[in-house]
C-alpha positions in Angstrom: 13.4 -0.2 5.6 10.0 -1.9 6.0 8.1 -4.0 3.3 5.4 -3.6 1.3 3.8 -6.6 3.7 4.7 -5.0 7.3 3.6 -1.9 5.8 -0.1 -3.1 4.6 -0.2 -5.3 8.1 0.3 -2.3 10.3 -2.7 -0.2 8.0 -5.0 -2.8 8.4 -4.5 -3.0 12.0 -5.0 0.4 12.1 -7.8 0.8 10.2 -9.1 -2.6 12.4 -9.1 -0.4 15.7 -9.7 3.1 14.4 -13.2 3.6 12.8 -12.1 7.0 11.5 -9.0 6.2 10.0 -10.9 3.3 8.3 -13.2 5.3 6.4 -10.2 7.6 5.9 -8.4 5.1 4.2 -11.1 4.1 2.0 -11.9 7.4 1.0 -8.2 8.9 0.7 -5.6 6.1 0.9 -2.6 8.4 0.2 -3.3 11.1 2.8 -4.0 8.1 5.0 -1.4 6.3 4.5 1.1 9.7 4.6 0.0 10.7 7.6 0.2 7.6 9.7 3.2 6.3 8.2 5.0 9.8 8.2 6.1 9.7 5.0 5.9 11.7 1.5 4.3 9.5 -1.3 5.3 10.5 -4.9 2.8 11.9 -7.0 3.6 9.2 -9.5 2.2 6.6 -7.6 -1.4 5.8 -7.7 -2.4 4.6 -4.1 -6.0 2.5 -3.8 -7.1 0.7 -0.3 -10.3 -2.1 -0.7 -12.8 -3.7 1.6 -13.3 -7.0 1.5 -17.2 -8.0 2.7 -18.6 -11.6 3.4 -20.1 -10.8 -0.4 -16.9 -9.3 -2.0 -13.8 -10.6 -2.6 -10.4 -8.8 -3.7 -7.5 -9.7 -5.6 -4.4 -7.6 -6.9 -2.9 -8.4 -10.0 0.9 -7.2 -9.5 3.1 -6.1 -12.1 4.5 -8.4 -14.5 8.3 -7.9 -13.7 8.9 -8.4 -17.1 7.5 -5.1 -17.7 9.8 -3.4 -15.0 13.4 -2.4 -15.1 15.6 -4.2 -12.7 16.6 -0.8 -10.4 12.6 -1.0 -9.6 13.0 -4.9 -8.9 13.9 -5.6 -4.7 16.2 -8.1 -3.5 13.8 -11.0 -4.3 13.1 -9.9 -8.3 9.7 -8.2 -6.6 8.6 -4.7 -7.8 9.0 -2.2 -5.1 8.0 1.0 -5.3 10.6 2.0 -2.8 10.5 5.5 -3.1 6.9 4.8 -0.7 8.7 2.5 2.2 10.6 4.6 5.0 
């Protein structure tokens, strides 16, 4: 099963040498990311991709595991949607 890191390495890379699926990304991240990764994304989950720019920087704010149950928690106590990950 890949992880939520090799997963958003191998997008990036993609969207690195493929102009189109760049700007696909960006505009539709789940469709994107479904057809590339060959996978079925659950209509529960809420996908987003940004771009950083010299002027604009990023950050992600994950969940508070607190706040999740442990059957959503991965081997490491990290929330994983796995239902996305082949």
């Amino acid at each position: 099963m890949a992880n939520r890191n090799d997963i958003q390495e191998k997008l990036i890379k993609r969207a690195w040498e493929d102009a189109e699926f760049k700007k696909e990304l960006l505009a539709n991240p789940k469709a994107a990311i479904e057809k590339v990764l060959q996978i079925q994304i659950p209509d529960s989950i809420e996908v987003q991709f940004f771009e950083e720019t010299p002027d604009k920087m990023c950050f992600v704010l994950p969940v508070d595991p607190a706040s999740v149950t442990s059957e959503k928690l991965d081997s490491n106590g990290d929330f994983e949607p796995q239902s996305m990950y082949p």
